[in-house]
N, C-alpha and C positions, 0 to 999 in steps of 0.2 A: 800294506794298506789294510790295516786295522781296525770293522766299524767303531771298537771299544775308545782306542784310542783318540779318533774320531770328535766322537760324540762327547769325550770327555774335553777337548779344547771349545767344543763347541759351546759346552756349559758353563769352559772358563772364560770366555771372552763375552757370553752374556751374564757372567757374575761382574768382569771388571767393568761392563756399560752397566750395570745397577752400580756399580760402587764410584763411578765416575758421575753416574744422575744426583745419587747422594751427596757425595762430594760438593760439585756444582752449586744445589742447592741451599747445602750450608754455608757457600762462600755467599752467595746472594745473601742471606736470610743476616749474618755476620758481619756484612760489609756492605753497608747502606747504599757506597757509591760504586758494587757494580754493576758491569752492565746488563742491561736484557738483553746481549745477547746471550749470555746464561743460559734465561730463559725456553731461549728458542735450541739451544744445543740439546738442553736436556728434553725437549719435544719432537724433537727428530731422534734424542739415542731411545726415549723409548716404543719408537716404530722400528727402529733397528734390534730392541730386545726383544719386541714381541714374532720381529719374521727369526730370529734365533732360536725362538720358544718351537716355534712352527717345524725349521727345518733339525732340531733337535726329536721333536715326536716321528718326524718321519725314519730317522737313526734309529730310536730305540723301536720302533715301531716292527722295522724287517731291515737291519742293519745289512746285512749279508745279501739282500739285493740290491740294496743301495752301491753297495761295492761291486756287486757283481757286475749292474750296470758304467760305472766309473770304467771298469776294466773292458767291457765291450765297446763303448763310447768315450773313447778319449777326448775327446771336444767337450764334454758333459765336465770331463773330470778334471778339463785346464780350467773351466770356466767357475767351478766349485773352489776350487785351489783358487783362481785370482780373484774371487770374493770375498772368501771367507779369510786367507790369508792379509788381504787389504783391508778387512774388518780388526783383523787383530793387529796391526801395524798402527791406525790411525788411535785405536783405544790406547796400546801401549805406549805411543807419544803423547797424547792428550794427555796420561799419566805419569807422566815424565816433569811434564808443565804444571803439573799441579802440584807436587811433590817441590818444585823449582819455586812456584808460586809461596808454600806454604814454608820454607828455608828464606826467603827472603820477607817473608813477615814477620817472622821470628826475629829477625837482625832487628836491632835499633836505629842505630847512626843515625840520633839527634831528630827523628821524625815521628810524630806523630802518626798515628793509626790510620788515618785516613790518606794523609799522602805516602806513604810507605805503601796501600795498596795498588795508587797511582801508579809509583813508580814501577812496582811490579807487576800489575797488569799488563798485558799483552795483548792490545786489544783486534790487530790484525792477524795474531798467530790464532787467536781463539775462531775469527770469521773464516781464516783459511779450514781450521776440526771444521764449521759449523757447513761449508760446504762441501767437502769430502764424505762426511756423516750423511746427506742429501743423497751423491751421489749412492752411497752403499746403500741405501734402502731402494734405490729403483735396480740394483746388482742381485742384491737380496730376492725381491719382486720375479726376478728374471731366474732366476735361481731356483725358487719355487718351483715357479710353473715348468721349466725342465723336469727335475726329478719326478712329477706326477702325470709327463704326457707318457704316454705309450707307444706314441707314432715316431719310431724314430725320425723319419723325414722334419715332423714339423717342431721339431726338437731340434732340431741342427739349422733349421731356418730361423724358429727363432733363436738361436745364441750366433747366428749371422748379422742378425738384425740388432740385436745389441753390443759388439762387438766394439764399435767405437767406445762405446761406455765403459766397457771390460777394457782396453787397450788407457782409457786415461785411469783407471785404478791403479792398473798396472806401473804406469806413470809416476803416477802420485805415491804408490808403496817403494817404487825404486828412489823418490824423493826426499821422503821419509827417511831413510834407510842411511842416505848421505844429510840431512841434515839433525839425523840422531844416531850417532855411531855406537852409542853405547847401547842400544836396541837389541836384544835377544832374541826377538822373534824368528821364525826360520823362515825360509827362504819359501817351503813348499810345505800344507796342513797336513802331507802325507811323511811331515820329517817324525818321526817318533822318539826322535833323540833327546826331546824336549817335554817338560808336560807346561801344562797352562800355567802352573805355580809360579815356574820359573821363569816365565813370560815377563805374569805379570808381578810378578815378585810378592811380596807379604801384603797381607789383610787390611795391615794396621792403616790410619785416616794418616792422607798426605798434610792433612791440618792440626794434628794432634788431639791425643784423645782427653787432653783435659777440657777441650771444648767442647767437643763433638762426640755423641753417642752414636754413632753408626759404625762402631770396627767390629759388632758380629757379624758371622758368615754370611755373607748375601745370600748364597744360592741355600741357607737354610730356613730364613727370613719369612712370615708368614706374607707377605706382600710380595718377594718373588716367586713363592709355591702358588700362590692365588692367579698369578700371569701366567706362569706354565699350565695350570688346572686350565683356565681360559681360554688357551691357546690353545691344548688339545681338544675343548669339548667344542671351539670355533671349527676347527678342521674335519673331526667324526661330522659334525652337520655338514660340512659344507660336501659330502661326499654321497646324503641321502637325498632320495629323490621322491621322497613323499614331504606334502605338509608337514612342518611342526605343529604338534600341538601345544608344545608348552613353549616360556623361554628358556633360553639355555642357562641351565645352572652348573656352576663345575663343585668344587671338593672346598672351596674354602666362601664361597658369596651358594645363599638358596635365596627364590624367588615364591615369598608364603602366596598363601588362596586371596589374599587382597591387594596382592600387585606389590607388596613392597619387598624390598629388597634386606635379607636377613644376613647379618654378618657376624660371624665368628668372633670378629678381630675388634680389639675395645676401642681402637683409632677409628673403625671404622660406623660402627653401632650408635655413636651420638646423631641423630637428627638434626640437622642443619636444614634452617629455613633460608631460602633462599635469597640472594642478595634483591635489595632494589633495584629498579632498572635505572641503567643511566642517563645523563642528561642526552637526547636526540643529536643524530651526527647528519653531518650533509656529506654526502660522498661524495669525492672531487670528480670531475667528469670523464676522468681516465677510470672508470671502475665499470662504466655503461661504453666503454671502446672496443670496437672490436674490427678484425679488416672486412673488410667489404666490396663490393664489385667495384667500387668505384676508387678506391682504399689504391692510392702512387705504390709504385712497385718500389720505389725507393725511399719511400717515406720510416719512418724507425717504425719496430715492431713495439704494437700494445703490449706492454707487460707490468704486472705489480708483483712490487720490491720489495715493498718495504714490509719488515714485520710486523707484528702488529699492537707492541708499544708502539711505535715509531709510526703508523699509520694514525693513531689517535693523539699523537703526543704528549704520549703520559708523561710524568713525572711520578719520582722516587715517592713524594707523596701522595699518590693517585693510587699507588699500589699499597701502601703501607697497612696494615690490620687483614691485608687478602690470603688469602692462604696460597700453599702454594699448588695443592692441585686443581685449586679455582684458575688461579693463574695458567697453569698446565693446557689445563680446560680451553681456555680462549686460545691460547696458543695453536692447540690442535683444530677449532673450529676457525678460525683462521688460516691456519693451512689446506683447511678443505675448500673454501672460498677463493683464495687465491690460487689451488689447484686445477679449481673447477674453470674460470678464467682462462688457466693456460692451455687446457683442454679444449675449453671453444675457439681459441685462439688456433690450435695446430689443424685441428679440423678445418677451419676458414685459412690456413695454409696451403691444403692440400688442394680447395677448389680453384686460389688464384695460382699457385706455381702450377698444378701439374692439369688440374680440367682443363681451363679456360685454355691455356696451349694448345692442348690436344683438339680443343674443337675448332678453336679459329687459328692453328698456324697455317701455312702456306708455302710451298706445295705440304700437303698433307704427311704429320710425322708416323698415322697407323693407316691400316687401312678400314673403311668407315669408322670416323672417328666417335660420332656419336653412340655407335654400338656400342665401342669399345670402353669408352668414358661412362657410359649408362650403367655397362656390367661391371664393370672392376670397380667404379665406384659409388656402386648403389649406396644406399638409405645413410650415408654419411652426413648428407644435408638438415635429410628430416633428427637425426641425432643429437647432430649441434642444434638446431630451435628448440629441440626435447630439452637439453640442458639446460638450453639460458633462461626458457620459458618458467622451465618448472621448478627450475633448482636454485641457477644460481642468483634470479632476479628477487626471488623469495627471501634467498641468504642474506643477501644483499642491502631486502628491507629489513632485515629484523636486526641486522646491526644500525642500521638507521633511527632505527626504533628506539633500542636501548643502548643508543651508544658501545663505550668500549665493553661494559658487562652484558655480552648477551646472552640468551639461554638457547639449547638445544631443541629442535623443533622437530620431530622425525614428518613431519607433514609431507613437507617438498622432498623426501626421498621416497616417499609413499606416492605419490604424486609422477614423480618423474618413473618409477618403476611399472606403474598402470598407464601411461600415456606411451612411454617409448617400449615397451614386454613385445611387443610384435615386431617392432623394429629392429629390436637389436638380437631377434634370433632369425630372422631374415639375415642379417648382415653377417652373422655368424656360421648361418650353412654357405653364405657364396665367399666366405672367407679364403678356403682353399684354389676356390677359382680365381679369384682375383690376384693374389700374389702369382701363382703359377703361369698366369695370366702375363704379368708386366715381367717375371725375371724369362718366358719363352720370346715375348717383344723384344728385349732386350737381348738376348745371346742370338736374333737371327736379323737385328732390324739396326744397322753401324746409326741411323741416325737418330732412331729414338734411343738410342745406347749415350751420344752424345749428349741429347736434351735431358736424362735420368740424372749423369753425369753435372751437369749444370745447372739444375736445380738444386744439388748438394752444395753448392760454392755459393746458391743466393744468400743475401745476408737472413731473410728471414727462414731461414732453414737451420743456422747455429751448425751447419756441417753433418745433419743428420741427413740418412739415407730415406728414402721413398716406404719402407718398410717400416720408419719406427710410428710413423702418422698414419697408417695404414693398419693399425693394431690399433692403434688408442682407444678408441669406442674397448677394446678387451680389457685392456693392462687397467683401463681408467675405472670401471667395476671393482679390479681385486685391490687397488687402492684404494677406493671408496670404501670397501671391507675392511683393509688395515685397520685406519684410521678410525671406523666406528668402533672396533677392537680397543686401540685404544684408549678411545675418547670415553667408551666404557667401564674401562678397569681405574681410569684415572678420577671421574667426579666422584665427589660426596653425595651428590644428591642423590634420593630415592628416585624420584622421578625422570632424572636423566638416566638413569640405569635402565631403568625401562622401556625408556621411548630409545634407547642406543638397541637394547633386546629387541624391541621389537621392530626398525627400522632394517637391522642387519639379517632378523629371520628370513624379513623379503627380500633382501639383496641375495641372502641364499642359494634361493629358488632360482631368481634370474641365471646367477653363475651358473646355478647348472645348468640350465636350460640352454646358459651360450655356451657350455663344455658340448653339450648334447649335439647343439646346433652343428658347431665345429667337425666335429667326429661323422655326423650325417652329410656335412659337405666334403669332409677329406671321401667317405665312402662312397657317393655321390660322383666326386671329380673323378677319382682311382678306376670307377666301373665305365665311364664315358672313355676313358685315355685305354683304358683294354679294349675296348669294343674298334677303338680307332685303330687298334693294332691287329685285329683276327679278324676272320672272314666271317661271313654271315653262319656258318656251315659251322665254324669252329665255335664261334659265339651260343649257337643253340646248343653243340654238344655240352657245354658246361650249363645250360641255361641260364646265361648271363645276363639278360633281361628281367629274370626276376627282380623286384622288389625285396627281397629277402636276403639277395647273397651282399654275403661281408666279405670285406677285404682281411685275410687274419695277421699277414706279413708277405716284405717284398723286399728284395735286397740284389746288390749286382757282384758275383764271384765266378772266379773261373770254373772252366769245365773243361772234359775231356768228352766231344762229341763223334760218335761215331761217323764215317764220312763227310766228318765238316774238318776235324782235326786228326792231324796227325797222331800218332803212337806219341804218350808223354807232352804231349803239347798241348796247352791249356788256350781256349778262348772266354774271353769276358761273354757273360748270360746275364739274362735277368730274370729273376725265379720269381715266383706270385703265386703265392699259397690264398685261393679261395675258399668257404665254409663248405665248398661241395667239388673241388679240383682243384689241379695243380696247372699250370701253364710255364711254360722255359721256349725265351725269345734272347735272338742275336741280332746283331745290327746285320742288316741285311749288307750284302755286298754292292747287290746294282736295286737301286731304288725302282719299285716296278710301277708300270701305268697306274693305278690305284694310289700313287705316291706314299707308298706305306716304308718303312724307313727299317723296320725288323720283320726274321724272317720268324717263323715258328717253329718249333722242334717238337714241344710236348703242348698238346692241350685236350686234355682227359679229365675222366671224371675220377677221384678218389679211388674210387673201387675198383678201378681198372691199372691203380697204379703199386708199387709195390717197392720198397726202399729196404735196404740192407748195409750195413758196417762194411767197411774194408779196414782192418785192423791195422796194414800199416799206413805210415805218415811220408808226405812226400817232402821234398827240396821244392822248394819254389821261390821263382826271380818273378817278379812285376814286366807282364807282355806292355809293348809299348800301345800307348792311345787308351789306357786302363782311365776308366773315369772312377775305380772303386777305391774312397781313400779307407775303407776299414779294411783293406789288404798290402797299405800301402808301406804299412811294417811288417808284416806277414815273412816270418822267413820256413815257417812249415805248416802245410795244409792236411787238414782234416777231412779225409774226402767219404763221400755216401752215395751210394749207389742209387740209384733212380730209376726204374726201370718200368717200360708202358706197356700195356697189352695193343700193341700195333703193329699189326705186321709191315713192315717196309721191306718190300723183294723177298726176300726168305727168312728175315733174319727179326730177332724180337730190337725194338727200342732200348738203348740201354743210354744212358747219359753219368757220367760222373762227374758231381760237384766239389768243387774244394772249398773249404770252411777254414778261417782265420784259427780257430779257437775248436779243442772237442766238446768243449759246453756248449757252443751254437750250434756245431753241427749234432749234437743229442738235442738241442732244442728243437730243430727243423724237425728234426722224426722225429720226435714226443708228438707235437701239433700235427703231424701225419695223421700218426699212431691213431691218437686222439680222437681225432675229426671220422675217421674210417669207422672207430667204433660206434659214434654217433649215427653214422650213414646206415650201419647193420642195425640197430635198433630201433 
């Protein structure tokens, strides 16, 4: 597991989605009758190049943690592999079809230019790329946000939560695979046997290069260096946590003292005045649809469809003389609109399937239902009004307005960011309670286990879990960020370059502010669930009441406890490294008056406790009733002595841990080590 290797296929398969955009492009621009969905392929591959740009800077960035964590977190590492690898499956075919496409243009047999494209066009093989490519940007999305949480817990929740989405990639790349046998792609991103070259085979235009000027290197290209410049200088911001004061500039676009936007590049440096606006659109009344309290449980779910030629019903000459990152343009702001739609849409899922039950079923599926429904699903409500109000009713007029050529407004994202900023970082600290929340209902309550169950089978659920609608208020922010990403690298205009800069600096802020939020509810929940476990006695010796104490890491591995286990005989613990102490709890054996369910072993403060190597490695079998799956390959343990300043009977505390890995268990005493010297200082 090679970061080099790595990050090298990563670059190739966001070289072959520029060279398939290209491609695309020139068959539209060349061949009057095809279709938009084109269009819409090449506006979805370039949200798929830009999270590539993204998760390539994280590669080059600290390669070697990246791997380090694959290797600690196998979950992390199948879910990296069935994305990325599904990534290069669906480009390697889609290249296959154009290459097919451009061999049977070249034939004659008696046909004319135009139907000779007919013939060979393929216009449901191309809708089936165009939704595949959809899916991989929301894998992509998921993707992200693992490699930069810290917490492994909520790292493993989330790629639980996405899991169906990863299972129909999965799907679809074993699909692929059988109906393109001649396919090269390997099996797993981790096969090194292959490099990207060979993938995707030679440079050269699947349309030939007597027609087409695009067979230079993509990945040397000054427009894919200028996505990559972008894409890292989007991620360094998106990680500070002070105002910007400027907009963001990368290496190939600067922003001068008068707001415009200064370019390198000769394609890009002509001024272009903006189009007219178009003639006024009336929007059909499914575009102001949404479910409602009163909304039949069996009634078809609101949804729009259609792209957004096919929403205006353009025609070939309605587009003719437009360029084609105008075109790009509306494409992308169209997907925001219709994103934004199915967003209020899941959200007004979540009140009729899963509230409205819980308050009025009969006999009662929790107990106090209204508590329970208030807290897991707070400010969800006031969220959805926040969007429809301020965003998408706004979007909505301004295509109204000027018809299918509309212009970029950063208003209603300025708007909607000052009206909902308090709400969506309320929602974001009770985040951790609320899941932890319905998956604790669920593993203790058979009937509200059934009714979770049953709401994944309704039609308006599409098969998804309680957790993927339960996130969207988060996921639906870092795709609002995609998209201005690229809806900014793609127009000409000065002006939209700016108001994209300056719409996405506030988005910024918010994210982090809900990274923030998140991080202060998981510490928040983690200190309430310890305090439910120790006694009042033990709680103050670590001073766990403070405001101050952090959770640093928690994890569940065997141990070798003094009078709890036997000589050689390991029992499952759960270890909890605080900023000021250590605590080590087992499942209790007889649950006592207090209904407390583990016992305690160790709960000290740092300075009283003292960790040491044991040089050698043990044999180790999986004890049954083991809930630790990061042990659950484990065939030798790494163990570290533990030892308290507590007398028990005559004898000092000693506890021995065993550790998967010697990198973790060096990592557990590093963060000891560490924290100790803090405390001495």
């Amino acid at each position: 597991m090679d970061p080099l290797s790595i990050t090298a296929s990563v670059v190739g398969i966001s070289a072959a989605c520029a060279s398939v955009i290209t491609t695309l492009k020139n068959v539209h621009d060349k061949y009057k009758q095809a279709d938009l969905t084109v269009l819409a392929i090449c506006s979805e591959s370039s949200t798929v190049q830009a999270a590539l740009a993204q998760v390539e800077y994280l590669l080059k960035q600290d390669g070697d943690a990246v791997v380090s964590r694959f290797q600690q977190q196998p979950v992390l590492a199948s879910a990296f592999d069935t994305s990325i690898t599904g990534c290069q499956m669906v480009y390697s075919c889609l290249d296959a079809e154009l290459r097919e496409l451009a061999t049977a243009l070249q034939q004659d047999g008696g046909l004319d230019r135009k139907r000779r494209f007919k013939t060979a066009w393929k216009q449901d093989t191309m809708l089936g790329f165009q939704q595949q490519i959809r899916g991989q940007v929301l894998a992509l999305n998921t993707l992200l946000q693992g490699l930069q949480m810290e917490s492994l817990g909520e790292m493993r929740r989330l790629l639980q939560s996405q899991q169906a989405q990863l299972d129909q990639i999965n799907d679809n790349t074993a699909s692929l695979r059988k109906q393109y046998p001649q396919s090269t792609v390997p099996d797993s991103i981790f096969d090194n046997s292959r490099s990207a070259d060979s993938i995707f085979g030679a440079a050269d235009s699947v349309l030939g290069a007597e027609d087409f000027a695009f067979d230079d290197a993509i990945v040397n290209s000054k427009a894919y260096r200028r996505a990559m410049a972008l894409a890292q200088a989007q991620f360094d911001n998106a990680h500070r946590r002070d105002e910007p004061t400027a907009p963001v500039a990368d290496t190939a676009d600067s922003i001068s003292s008068t707001g415009q936007v200064v370019d390198d590049d000769p394609e890009m440096t002509t001024s272009i005045a903006p189009e007219p606006a178009g003639l006024a659109w009336q929007a059909p009344s499914k575009y102001r649809k949404f479910i409602t309290s009163t909304t039949p449980l069996d009634e078809s779910l609101p949804r729009l469809s259609e792209d957004w030629a096919s929403a205006f019903e353009l025609k070939r000459a309605d587009i003719d003389g437009r360029g084609r990152k105008e075109l790009e343009c509306q494409n992308i702001l169209w997907e925001i609109l219709q994103t934004e739609h199915l967003f209020i849409t899941n959200l007004a899922i979540i009140g009729r399937l899963y509230v409205d039950p819980i308050l009025n079923s009969w006999p009662q599926l929790v107990s106090k239902p209204s508590v329970f429904a208030d807290r897991v699903f707070a400010h969800l409500a006031e969220l959805r009004e926040a969007h429809e109000r301020h965003l998408y009713l706004p979007m909505l007029a301004n295509w109204e307005r000027n018809g299918a050529w509309a212009t970029f407004d950063p208003e209603p994202f300025l708007d909607l960011i000052k009206a909902a900023e308090g709400t969506y970082v309320l929602f974001s600290r009770n985040y951790e309670y609320a899941q932890v929340s319905i998956r604790d209902e669920i593993e203790r309550n058979h009937n509200f286990r059934a009714f979770i169950d049953s709401r994944r089978q309704h039609p308006w659920s599409q098969k998804l879990g309680w957790d993927n609608y339960l996130k969207a208020p988060i996921t639906r922010l870092q795709r609002l960020r995609l998209l201005l990403a690229v809806l900014g690298k793609t127009t000409l205009h000065n002006d939209t370059k700016v108001a994209t800069v300056r719409a996405d600096s506030k988005l910024i802020l918010l994210v982090t502010m809900c990274e923030d939020g998140v991080q202060e509810g998981q510490r928040r929940f983690q200190i309430n669930a310890l305090m439910d476990v120790l006694s009042a006695a033990e709680a103050a010796r670590i001073n766990l009441a403070s405001p101050e104490r952090r959770y640093i890491r928690t994890g569940a591995y065997p141990a070798q406890i003094p009078g709890l286990t036997e000589s050689k005989t390991w029992k499952e613990c759960i270890v909890t490294l605080l900023d000021n102490g250590l605590v080590i709890t087992i499942s209790a054996s007889v649950v006592d008056s207090m209904d407390r369910k583990y016992e305690v072993v160790i709960c000290e403060p740092l300075d009283r406790i003292h960790t040491s190597f044991i040089e050698s490695s043990f044999k180790f079998r999986l004890f049954a009733g083991s809930r630790s799956t990061s042990l659950s390959s484990a065939k030798t343990l790494y163990p570290l002595r533990i030892e308290a300043i507590v007398q028990i009977g005559c004898k000092l505390w000693k506890v021995v841990i065993g550790f998967a890995s010697e990198q973790e268990r060096n990592e557990w005493h590093h963060h000891i080590v560490r924290l100790q010297k803090q405390i001495k200082t």
